[in-house]
VEXDRENLUM-58001 format. One record per residue (C-alpha): x, y, z. Coordinates in steps of 0.2 Angstrom, whole numbers, padded with zeros to 4 digits, always signed. Layout:
% residues N
XYZ;...
% end
This chain:
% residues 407
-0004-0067-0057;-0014-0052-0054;-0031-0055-0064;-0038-0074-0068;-0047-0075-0083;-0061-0090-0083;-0067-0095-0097;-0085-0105-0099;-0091-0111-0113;-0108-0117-0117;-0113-0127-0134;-0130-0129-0138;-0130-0147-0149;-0146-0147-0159;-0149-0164-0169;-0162-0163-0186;-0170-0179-0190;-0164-0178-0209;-0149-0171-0218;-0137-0180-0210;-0132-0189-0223;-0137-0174-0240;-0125-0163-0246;-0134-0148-0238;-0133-0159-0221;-0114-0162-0224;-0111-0143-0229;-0118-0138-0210;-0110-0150-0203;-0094-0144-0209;-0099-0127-0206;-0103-0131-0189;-0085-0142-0186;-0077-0125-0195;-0085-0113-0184;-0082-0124-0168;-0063-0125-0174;-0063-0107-0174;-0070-0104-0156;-0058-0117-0150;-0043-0110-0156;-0050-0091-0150;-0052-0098-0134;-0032-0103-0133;-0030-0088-0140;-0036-0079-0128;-0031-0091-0113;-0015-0089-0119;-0014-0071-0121;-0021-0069-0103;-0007-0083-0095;+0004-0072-0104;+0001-0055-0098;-0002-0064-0080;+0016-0069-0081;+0025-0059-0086;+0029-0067-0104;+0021-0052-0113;+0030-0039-0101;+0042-0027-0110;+0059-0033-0105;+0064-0014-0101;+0059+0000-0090;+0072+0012-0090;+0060+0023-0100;+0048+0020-0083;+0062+0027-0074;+0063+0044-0085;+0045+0045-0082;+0047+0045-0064;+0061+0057-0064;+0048+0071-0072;+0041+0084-0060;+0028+0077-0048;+0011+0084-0052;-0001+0091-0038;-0017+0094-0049;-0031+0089-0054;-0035+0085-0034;-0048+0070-0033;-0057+0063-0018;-0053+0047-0013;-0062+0044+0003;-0074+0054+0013;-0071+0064+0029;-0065+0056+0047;-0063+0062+0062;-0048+0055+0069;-0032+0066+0079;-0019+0070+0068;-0002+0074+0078;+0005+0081+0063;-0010+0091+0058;-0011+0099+0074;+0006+0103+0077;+0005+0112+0060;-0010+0123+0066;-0002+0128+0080;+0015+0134+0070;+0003+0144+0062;-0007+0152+0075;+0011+0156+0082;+0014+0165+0067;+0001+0176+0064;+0000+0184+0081;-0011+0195+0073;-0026+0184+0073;-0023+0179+0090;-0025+0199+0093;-0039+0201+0084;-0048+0182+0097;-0043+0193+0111;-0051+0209+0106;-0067+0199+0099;-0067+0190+0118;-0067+0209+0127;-0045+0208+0128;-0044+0195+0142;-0033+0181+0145;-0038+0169+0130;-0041+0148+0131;-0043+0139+0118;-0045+0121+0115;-0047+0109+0099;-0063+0105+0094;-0064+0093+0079;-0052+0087+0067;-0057+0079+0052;-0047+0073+0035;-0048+0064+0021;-0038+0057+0007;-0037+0065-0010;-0024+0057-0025;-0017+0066-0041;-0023+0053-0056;-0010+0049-0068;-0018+0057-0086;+0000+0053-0095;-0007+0039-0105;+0010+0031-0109;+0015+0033-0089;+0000+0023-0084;+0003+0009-0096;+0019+0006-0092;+0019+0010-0073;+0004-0002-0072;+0011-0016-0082;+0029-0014-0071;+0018-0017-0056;+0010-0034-0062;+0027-0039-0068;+0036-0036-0052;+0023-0042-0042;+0019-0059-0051;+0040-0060-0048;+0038-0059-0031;+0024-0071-0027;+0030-0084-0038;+0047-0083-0028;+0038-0083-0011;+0024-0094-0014;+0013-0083-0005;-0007-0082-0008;-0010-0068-0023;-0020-0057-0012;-0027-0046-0025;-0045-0044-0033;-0038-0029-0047;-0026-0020-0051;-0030-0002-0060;-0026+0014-0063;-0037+0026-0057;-0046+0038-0062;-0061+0045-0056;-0068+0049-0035;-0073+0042-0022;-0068+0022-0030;-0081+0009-0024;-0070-0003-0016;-0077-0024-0010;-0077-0039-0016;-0065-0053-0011;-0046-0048-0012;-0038-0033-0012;-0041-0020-0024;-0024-0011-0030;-0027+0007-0036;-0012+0016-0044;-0011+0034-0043;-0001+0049-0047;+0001+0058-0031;-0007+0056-0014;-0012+0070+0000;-0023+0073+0013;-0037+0087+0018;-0039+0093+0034;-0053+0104+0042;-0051+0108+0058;-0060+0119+0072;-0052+0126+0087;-0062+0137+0101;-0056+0151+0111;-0065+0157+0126;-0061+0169+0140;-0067+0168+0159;-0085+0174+0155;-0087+0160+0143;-0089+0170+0129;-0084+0159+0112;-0073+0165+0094;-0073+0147+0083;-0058+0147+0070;-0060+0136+0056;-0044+0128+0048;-0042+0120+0031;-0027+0113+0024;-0022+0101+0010;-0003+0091+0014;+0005+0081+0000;+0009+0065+0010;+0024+0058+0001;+0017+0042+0006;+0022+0031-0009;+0013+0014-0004;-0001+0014+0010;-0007-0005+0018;-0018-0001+0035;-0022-0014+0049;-0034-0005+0060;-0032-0010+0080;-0048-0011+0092;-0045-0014+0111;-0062-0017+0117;-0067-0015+0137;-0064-0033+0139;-0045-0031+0134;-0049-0040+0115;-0042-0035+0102;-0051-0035+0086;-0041-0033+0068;-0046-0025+0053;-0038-0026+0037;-0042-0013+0021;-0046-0023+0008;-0037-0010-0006;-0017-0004-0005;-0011+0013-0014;+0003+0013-0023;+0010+0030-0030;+0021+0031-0046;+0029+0047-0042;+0044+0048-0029;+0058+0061-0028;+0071+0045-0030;+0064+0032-0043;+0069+0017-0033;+0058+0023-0019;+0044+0020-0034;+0050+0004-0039;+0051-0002-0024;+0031-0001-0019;+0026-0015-0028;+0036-0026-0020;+0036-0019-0002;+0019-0020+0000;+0014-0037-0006;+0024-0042+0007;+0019-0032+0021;+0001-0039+0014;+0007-0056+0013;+0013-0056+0030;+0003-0045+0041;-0009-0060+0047;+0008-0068+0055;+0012-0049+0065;-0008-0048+0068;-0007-0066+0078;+0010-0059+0086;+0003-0041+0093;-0013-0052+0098;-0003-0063+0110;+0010-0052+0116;-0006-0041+0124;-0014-0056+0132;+0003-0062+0140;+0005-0043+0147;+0000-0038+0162;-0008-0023+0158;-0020-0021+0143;-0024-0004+0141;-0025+0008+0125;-0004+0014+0126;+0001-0001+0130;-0007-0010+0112;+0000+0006+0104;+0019+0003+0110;+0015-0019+0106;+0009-0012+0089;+0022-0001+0084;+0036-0013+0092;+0028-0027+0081;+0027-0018+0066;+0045-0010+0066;+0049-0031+0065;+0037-0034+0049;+0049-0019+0042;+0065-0029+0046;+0058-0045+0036;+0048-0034+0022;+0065-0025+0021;+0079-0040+0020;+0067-0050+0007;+0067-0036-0003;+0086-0035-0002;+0087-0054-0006;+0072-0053-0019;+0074-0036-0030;+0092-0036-0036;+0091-0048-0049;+0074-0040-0055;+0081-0024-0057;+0100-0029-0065;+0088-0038-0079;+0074-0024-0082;+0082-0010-0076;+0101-0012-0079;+0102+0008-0082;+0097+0012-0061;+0112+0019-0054;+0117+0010-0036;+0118+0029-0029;+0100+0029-0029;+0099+0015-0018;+0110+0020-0006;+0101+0038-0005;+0085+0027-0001;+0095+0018+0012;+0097+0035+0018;+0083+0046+0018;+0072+0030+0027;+0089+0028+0040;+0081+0042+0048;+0062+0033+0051;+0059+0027+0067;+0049+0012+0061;+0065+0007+0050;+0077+0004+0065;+0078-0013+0064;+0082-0012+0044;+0101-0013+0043;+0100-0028+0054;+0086-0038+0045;+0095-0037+0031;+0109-0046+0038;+0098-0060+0044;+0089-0064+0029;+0106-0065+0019;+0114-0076+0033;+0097-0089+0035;+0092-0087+0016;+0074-0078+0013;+0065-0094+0013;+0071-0098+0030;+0069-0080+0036;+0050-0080+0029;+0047-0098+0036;+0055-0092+0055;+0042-0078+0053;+0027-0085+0048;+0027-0100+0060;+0031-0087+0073;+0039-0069+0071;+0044-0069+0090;+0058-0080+0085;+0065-0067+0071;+0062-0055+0085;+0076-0063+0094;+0089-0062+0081;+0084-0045+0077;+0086-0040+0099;+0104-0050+0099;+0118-0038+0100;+0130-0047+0090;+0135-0035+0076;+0135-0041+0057;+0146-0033+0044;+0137-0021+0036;+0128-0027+0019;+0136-0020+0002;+0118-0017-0005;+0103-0011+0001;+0086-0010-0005;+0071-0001+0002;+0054+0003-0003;+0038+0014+0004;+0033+0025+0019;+0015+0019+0026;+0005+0020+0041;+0004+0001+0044;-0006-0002+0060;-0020+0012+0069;-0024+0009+0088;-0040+0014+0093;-0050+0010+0108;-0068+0000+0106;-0082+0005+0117;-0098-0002+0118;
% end
């Protein structure tokens, strides 16, 4: 259940000292009994309706049409901001700047004869970005995208009996959303990209300056987005932050990729307190506590939330999508399987998969919540499984972000 409706009601008794007992007294009274029938019977009404669509009793039993909707050529405009510029180093953003200054070696001639035809440094300067989203303006696509999401999602929570992290759920539709409140705010959106700016300096010996301002826009293919942000303070302490809103994206080159989010990610929400606790004592039983050393606990740690998320989707999602989605090909789930194979952070996948369906998911989401070291274990033994016949995947994120804490 995504969304609680509460309901107070407030009476307000007012007793006359006459006409009780007169026909005009009886008439009100009457009235009165009718019109607090009425308010009654609206209020179970509308409890009703809400316990419904919280549920899932209200939900279409079908998506295939959901499916054709996803199959319809992504959209990259209107372009809205979503958050505002940060300065933070981009690998990927960097490595593109540098491909293209390699392939216009005409501007790099026109730096050198600005700088007096010398040798040429250079050196980056700032990077910024920020995260823009495509809205989904298909009224019918929102609808039932939207609905697919709280039906799935309620699924999967009442089957786990994990906490309901959310606050919302919407569809959205305008910049720069004001996110807080307790919970977790889910924003739906059509398509999801980042801006970069970035400013590089060249110089020559004499220390004479030519700035180059880059901008670029980079649709992410980043499907469903859950960050934990890392701080390593100078005292070796780490300190956690969680955002309190997820994005899921309704548009994938493969439709299961799309279903999948949903699912993937309440997950990866629902457990990231148990991987948090892991990364936090794994650094304070190492030797050496330093900014790479976080990064390579981090990474490690969350490429094992990925093996759990993954294998209780495996065990979770099949039933779901034979009854609302009996149309999905299985050659789309095994093209998943394929294009995410390739992902570093799913490199424990194939195997996870194999142990949730040998321990059962409740086993497999108890081992890990008490202590995810011990499905670490079974994930590092080298027995080999057989291969599992069906395989179910979901989103690409950027789980966790090491930074260092000064101060």
């Amino acid at each position: 259940m995504l969304e609680e409706a509460k309901i107070g009601t407030r009476l307000s008794m007012e007793q006359r000292s006459q006409g009780e007992n007169s026909i005009l007294g009886r008439t009100k009274k009457f009235a009165k009994r009718k019109f607090l029938f009425k308010t009654w019977l609206s209020a179970v009404l509308f409890i009703l309706t809400s316990l419904m669509t919280n549920y899932g009793l209200a939900f279409p039993n079908d998506y295939t049409r959901l499916v054709d909707l996803i199959e319809l050529e992504d959209k990259e405009k209107p372009l809205y901001v979503f958050s505002d510029f940060e300065r933070e180093f981009d690998e990927d953003s960097h490595e593109a700047n540098l491909d293209y200054f390699n392939q216009h070696p005409e501007l790099i001639e026109r730096i050198r004869k600005e700088l007096g035809g010398e040798e040429i440094r250079w050196r980056l300067d700032t990077l910024m970005h920020r995260l823009l989203f495509v809205p989904e303006t298909r009224k019918e696509y929102a609808t039932i995208f939207e609905n697919y999401c709280k039906h799935v999602t309620g699924y999967v929570l009442d089957k786990t009996n994990l906490n309901n992290p959310y606050r919302k759920l919407q569809t959205l539709d305008r910049e720069s959303p004001i996110i807080g409140g307790n919970g977790i705010t889910v924003f739906l959106v059509h398509n999801l990209a980042k801006e970069f700016l970035t400013k590089y300096i060249f110089s020559n010996k004499r220390r004479k300056k030519v700035k180059i301002n880059l901008r670029s826009t980079v649709f992410l293919g980043t499907v469903g987005s859950y960050t934990t942000k890392v701080y390593l303070g100078d005292n070796g302490k780490l300190e956690f932050i969680r955002d309190n809103y997820t994005i899921w994206q309704n548009s994938a080159k493969n439709p299961y990729t799309a279903l999948t989010v949903p699912v993937e990610e309440t997950l990866h929400i629902g457990l990231r307190e148990h991987t948090e606790r892991a990364i936090r004592e794994r650094v304070e039983l190492s030797s050496v506590k330093d900014l790479e050393e976080v990064e390579s606990i981090a990474e490690d740690s969350i490429a094992i939330e990925e093996a759990i998320v993954g294998g209780l989707v495996h065990a979770l999602l099949p039933d779901f999508v034979n009854r609302y989605v009996p149309i999905l090909p299985y050659s789309l789930i095994e093209e998943d399987m394929r294009s995410k194979g390739e992902l570093k952070q799913y490199r424990h996948l194939k195997k996870g998969i194999q142990i949730v369906e040998s321990i059962g998911y409740e086993n497999a989401l108890k081992m890990y919540s008490n202590d995810p070291m011990e499905f670490r274990k079974l994930l590092m033994q080298s027995t080999k499984r057989p291969r599992s016949t069906r395989t179910f995947r979901g989103s690409v994120h950027f789980p966790l972000i090491v930074r260092q804490n000064h101060g």
